[in-house]
Every structure is written in structure tokens, then in C-alpha cells.
C-alpha positions in Angstrom: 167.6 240.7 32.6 168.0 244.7 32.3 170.6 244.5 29.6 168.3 242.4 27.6 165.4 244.4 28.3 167.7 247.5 26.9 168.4 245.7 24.0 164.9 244.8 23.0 163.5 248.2 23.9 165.9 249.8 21.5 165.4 246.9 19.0 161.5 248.0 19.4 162.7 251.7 18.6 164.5 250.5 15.5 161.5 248.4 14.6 159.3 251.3 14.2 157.3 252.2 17.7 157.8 255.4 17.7 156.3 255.7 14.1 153.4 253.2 15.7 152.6 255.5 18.6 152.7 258.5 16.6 150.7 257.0 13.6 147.8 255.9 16.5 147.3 259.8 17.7 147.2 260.9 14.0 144.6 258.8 13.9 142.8 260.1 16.4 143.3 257.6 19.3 143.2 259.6 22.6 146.7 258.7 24.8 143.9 258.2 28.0 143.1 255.0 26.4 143.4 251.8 28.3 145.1 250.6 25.0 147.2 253.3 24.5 148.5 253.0 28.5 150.6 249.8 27.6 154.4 250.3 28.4 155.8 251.9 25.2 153.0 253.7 24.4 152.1 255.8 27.2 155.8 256.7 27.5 156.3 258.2 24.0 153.5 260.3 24.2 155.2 263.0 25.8 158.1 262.7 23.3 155.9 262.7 20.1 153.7 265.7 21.3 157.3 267.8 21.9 156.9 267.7 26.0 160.3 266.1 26.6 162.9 264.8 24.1 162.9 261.4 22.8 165.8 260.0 24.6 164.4 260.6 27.6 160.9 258.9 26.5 163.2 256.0 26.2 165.1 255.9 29.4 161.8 256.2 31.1 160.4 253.4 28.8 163.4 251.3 29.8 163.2 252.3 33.7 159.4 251.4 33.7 159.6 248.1 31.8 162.8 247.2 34.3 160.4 248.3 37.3 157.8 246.0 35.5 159.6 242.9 35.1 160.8 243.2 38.8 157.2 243.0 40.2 156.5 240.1 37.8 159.3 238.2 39.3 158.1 239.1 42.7 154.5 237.5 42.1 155.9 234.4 40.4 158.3 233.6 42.6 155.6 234.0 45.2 153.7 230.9 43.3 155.1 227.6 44.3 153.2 226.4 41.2 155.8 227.9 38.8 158.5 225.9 37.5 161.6 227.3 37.2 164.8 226.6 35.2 167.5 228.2 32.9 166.3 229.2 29.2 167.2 226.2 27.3 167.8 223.8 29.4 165.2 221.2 27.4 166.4 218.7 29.3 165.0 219.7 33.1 161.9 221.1 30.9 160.8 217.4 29.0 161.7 215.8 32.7 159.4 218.1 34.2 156.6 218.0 31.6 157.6 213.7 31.6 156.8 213.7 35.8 160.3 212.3 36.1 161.6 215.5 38.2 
């Protein structure tokens, strides 16, 4: 799970969010926003404004989204409601959905 969080935090980087961020304060949008407090926002604030450099921005938008996705985990495993099973495993899915599990 961290690897591919990684690799889509720096495919996010290559897509343009730091130009996103950066284009939103030129704008005018104040980083105390609730909107501009989602993960990858509020963590490249500090890069774009000069306070720390942007690799760092990134490890700490990486360590934070990792931190994120563990508490997610926690609450749905905490749900006996939730249905788990391997990412593509249709199969076990259409018996589930079917009642046949």
C-alpha cells in the first residue's frame, strides 16, 4: 500500500499539483481554507511560499497520506459491514453482490 501511495503521489507531482496549489494562492485563496487543508494542498504550502524545500513538502505529503490510509484501514476494518477481498478478484465480488457467498 505505501509503495503505491509513493507512486501516485509523485505521479500527482508530475501531473501538475504543485502548479494547482500554487496557481490557487495566486489567486487569492487563503491556505486556512477548509478546501485548501486537503492532503496535498496544505503540504505544499510551505514549499511554494520558500519555508522548506519541495522535496521535503513531498516526503511529508507521502508520510501524511501513509498516516491517512492507516487510520482508514483501522475504521473499516472496525465495520463488520465491509466486504473485503483482493482487487480484482470479480469473481468473490459478483458472488457477493449475487448472495451466493
Amino acid at each position: 500500500l505505501y509503495k503505491r501511495i509513493d507512486t501516485r503521489i509523485d505521479q500527482m507531482m508530475d501531473a501538475g499539483l504543485y502548479d494547482e496549489v500554487a496557481s490557487l494562492l495566486n489567486k487569492g485563496l487563503d491556505p486556512s481554507l477548509v478546501s485548501m487543508q486537503g492532503l496535498g494542498y496544505k503540504e505544499l504550502v510551505p514549499a511554494i511560499r520558500g519555508d522548506i524545500s519541495l522535496d521535503e513538502a513531498v516526503c511529508t505529503l507521502k508520510r501524511d497520506t501513509r498516516h491517512f490510509a492507516k487510520r482508514q484501514l483501522t475504521w473499516f476494518r472496525r465495520d463488520p459491514e465491509i466486504f473485503w477481498t483482493p482487487p480484482g478478484d470479480t469473481d468473490k465480488i459478483i458472488a457477493y453482490i449475487d448472495g451466493t457467498l
